[in-house]
Backbone as XML, in Angstrom:
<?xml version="1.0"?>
<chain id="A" units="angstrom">
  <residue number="1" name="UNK">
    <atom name="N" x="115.848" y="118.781" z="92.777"/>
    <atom name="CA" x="114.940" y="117.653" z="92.677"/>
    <atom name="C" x="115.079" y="116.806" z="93.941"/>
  </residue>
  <residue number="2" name="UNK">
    <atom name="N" x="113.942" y="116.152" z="94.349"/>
    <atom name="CA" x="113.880" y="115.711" z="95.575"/>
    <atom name="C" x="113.112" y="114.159" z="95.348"/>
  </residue>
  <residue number="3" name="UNK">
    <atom name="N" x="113.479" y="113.538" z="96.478"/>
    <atom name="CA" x="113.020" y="112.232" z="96.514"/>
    <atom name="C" x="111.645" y="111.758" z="97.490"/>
  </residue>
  <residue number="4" name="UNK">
    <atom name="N" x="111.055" y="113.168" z="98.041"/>
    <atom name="CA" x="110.126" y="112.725" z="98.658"/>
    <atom name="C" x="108.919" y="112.167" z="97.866"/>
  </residue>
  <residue number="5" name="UNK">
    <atom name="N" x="108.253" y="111.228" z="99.339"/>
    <atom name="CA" x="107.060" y="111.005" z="98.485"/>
    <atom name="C" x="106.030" y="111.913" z="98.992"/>
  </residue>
  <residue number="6" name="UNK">
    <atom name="N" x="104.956" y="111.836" z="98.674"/>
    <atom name="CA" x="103.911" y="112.957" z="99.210"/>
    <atom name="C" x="103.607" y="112.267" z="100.639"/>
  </residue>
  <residue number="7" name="UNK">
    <atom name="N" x="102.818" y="113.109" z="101.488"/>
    <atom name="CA" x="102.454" y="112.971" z="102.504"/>
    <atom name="C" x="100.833" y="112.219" z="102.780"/>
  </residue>
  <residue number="8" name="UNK">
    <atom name="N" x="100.852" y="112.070" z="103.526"/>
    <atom name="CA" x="99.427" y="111.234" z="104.134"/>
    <atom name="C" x="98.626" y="111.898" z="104.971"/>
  </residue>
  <residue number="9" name="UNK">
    <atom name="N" x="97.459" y="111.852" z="105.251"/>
    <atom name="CA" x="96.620" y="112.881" z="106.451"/>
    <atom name="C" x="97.301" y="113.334" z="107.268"/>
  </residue>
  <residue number="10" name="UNK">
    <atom name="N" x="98.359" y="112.369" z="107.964"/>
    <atom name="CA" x="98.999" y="112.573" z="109.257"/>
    <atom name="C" x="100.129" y="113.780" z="108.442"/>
  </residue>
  <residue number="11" name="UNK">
    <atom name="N" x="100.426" y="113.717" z="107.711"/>
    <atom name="CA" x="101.493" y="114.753" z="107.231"/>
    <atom name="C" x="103.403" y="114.183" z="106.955"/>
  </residue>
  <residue number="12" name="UNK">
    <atom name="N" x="102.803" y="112.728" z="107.681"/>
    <atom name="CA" x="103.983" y="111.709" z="107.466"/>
    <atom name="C" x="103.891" y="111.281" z="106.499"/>
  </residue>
  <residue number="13" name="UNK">
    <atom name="N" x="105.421" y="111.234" z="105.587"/>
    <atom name="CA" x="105.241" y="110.103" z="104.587"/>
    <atom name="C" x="104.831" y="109.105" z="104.479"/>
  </residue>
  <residue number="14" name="UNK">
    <atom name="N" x="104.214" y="108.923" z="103.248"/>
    <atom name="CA" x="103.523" y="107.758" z="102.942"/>
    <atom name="C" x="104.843" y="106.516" z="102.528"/>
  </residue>
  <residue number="15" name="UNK">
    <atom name="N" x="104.571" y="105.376" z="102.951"/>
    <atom name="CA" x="105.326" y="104.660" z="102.572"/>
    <atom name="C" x="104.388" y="102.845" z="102.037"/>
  </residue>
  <residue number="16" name="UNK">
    <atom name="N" x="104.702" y="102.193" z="100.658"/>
    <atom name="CA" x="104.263" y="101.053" z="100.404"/>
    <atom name="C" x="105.022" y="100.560" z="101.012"/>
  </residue>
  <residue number="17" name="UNK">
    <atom name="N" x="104.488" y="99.043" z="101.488"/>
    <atom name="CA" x="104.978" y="97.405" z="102.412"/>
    <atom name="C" x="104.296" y="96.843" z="101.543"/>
  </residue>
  <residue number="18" name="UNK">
    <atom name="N" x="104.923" y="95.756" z="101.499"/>
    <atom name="CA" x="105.143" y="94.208" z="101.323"/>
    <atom name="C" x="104.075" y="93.887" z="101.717"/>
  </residue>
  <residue number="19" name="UNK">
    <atom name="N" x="103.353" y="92.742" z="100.963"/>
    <atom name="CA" x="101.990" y="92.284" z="101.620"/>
    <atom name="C" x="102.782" y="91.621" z="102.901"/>
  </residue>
  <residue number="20" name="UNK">
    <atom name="N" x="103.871" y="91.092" z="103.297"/>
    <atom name="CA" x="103.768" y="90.477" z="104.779"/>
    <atom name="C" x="104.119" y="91.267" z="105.719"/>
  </residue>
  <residue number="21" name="UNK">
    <atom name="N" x="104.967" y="92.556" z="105.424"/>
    <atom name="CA" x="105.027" y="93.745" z="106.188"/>
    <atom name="C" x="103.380" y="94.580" z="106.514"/>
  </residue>
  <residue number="22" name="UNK">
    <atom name="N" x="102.578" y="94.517" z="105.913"/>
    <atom name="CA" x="101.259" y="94.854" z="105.973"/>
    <atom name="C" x="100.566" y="94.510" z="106.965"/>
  </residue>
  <residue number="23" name="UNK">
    <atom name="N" x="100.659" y="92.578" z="106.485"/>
    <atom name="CA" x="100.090" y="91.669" z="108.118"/>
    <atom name="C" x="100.528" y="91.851" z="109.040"/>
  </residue>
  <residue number="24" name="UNK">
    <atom name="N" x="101.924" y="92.034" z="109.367"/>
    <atom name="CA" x="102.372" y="92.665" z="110.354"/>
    <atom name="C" x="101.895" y="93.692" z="111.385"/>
  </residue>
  <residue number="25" name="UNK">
    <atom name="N" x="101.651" y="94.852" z="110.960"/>
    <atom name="CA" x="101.416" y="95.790" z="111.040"/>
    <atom name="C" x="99.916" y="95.878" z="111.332"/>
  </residue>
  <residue number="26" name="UNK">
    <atom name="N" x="99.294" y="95.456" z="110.631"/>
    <atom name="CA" x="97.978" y="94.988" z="110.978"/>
    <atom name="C" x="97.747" y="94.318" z="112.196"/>
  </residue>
  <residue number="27" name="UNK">
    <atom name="N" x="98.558" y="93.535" z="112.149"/>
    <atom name="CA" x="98.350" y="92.264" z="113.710"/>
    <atom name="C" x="98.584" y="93.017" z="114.549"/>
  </residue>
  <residue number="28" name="UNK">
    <atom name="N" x="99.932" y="94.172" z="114.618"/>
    <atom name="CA" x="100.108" y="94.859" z="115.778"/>
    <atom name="C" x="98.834" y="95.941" z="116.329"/>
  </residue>
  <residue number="29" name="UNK">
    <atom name="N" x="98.385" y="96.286" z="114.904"/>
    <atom name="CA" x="97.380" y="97.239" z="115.393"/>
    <atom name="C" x="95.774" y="96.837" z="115.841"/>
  </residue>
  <residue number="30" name="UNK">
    <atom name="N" x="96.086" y="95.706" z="115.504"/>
    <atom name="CA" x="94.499" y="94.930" z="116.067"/>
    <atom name="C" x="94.592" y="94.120" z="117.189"/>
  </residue>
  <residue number="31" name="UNK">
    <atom name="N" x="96.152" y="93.872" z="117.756"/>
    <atom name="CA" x="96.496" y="93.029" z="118.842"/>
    <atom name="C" x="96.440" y="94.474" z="120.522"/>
  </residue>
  <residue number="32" name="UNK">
    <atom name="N" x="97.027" y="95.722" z="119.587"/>
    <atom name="CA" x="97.334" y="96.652" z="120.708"/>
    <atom name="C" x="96.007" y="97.324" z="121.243"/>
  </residue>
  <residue number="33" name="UNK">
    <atom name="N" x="95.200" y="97.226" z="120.061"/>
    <atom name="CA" x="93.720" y="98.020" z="120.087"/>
    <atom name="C" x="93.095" y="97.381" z="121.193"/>
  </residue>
  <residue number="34" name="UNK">
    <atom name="N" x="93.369" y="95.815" z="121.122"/>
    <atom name="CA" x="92.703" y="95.079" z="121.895"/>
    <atom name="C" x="93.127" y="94.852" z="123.424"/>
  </residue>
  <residue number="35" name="UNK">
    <atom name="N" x="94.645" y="95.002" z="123.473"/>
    <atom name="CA" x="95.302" y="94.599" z="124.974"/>
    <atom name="C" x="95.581" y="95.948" z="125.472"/>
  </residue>
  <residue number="36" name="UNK">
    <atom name="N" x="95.974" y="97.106" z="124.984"/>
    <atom name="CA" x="96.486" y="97.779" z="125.478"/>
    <atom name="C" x="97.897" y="97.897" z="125.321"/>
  </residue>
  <residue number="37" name="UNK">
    <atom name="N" x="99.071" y="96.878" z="124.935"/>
    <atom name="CA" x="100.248" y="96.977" z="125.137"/>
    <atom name="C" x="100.467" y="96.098" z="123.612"/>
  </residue>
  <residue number="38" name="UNK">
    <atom name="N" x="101.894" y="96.121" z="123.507"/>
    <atom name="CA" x="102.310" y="95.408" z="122.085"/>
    <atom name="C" x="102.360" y="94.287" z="122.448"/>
  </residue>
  <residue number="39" name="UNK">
    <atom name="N" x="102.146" y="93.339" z="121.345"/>
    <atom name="CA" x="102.776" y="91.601" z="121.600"/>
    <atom name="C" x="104.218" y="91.379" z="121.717"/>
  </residue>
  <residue number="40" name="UNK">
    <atom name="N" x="104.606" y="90.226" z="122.235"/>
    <atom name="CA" x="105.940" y="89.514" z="122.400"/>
    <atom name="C" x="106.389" y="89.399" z="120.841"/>
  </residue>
  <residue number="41" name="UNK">
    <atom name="N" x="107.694" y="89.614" z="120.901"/>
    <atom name="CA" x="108.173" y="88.811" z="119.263"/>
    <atom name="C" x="107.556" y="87.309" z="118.835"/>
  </residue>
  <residue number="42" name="UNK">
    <atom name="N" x="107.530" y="86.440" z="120.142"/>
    <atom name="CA" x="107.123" y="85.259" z="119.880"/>
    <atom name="C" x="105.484" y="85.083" z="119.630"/>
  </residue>
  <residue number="43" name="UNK">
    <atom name="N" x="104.769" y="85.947" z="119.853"/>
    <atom name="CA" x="103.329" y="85.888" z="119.295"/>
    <atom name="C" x="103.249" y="86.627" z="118.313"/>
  </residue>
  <residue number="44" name="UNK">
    <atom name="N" x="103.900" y="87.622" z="117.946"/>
    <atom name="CA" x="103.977" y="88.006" z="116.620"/>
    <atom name="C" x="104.183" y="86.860" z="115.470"/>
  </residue>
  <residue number="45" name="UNK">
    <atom name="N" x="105.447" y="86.361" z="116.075"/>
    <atom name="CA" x="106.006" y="85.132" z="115.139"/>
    <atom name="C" x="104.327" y="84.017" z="115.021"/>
  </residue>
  <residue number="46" name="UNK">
    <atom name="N" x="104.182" y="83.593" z="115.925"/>
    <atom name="CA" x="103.217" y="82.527" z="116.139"/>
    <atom name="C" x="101.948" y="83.427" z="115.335"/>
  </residue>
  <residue number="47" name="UNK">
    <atom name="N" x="101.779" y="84.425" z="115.004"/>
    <atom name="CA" x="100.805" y="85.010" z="114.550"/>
    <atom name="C" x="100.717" y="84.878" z="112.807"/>
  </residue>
  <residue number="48" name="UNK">
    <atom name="N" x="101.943" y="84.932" z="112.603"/>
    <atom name="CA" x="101.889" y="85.087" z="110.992"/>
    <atom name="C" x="102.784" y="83.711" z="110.487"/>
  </residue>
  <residue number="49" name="UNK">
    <atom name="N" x="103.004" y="82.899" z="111.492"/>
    <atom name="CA" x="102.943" y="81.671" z="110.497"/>
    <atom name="C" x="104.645" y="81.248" z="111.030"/>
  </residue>
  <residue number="50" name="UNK">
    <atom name="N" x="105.666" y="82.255" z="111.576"/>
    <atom name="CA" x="106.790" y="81.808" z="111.557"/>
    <atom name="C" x="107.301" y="80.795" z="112.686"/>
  </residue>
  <residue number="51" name="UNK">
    <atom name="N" x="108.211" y="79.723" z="112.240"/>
    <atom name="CA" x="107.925" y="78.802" z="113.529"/>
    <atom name="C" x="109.623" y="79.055" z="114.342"/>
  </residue>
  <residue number="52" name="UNK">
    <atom name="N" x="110.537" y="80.282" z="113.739"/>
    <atom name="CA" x="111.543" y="80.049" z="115.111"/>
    <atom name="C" x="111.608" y="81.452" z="114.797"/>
  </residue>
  <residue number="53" name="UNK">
    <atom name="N" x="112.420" y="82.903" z="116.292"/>
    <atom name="CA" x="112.634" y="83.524" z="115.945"/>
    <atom name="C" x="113.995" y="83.781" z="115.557"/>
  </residue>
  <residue number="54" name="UNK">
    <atom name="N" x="115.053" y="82.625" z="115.624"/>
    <atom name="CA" x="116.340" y="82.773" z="115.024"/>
    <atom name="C" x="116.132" y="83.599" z="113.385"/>
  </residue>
  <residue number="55" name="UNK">
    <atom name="N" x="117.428" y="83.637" z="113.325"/>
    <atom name="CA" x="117.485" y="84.934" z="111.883"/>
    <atom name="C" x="118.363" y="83.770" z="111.111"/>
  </residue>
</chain>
């Protein structure tokens, strides 16, 4: 018995997120579509609301 989950078009597992792991992910892919390159941590942060990137 195995713990996979099924696969997705790509043939990669499928995996559920968190609705704020989602936005995430989203922002990156609508920020990269658009620039060409990934955002800074700090516009990520500034993107979804967080105001320091300390942990």
């Amino acid at each position: 018995m195995t713990n996979r989950k099924k696969s997705g078009a790509s043939g990669m597992p499928t995996v559920t997120l968190y609705k704020r792991q989602r936005e995430i992910v989203d922002y990156l892919a609508q920020y990269i579509q658009k620039h060409g390159y990934a955002p800074t941590l700090r516009e990520i942060a500034g993107a979804i609301g967080v105001s320091s990137l300390a942990t």
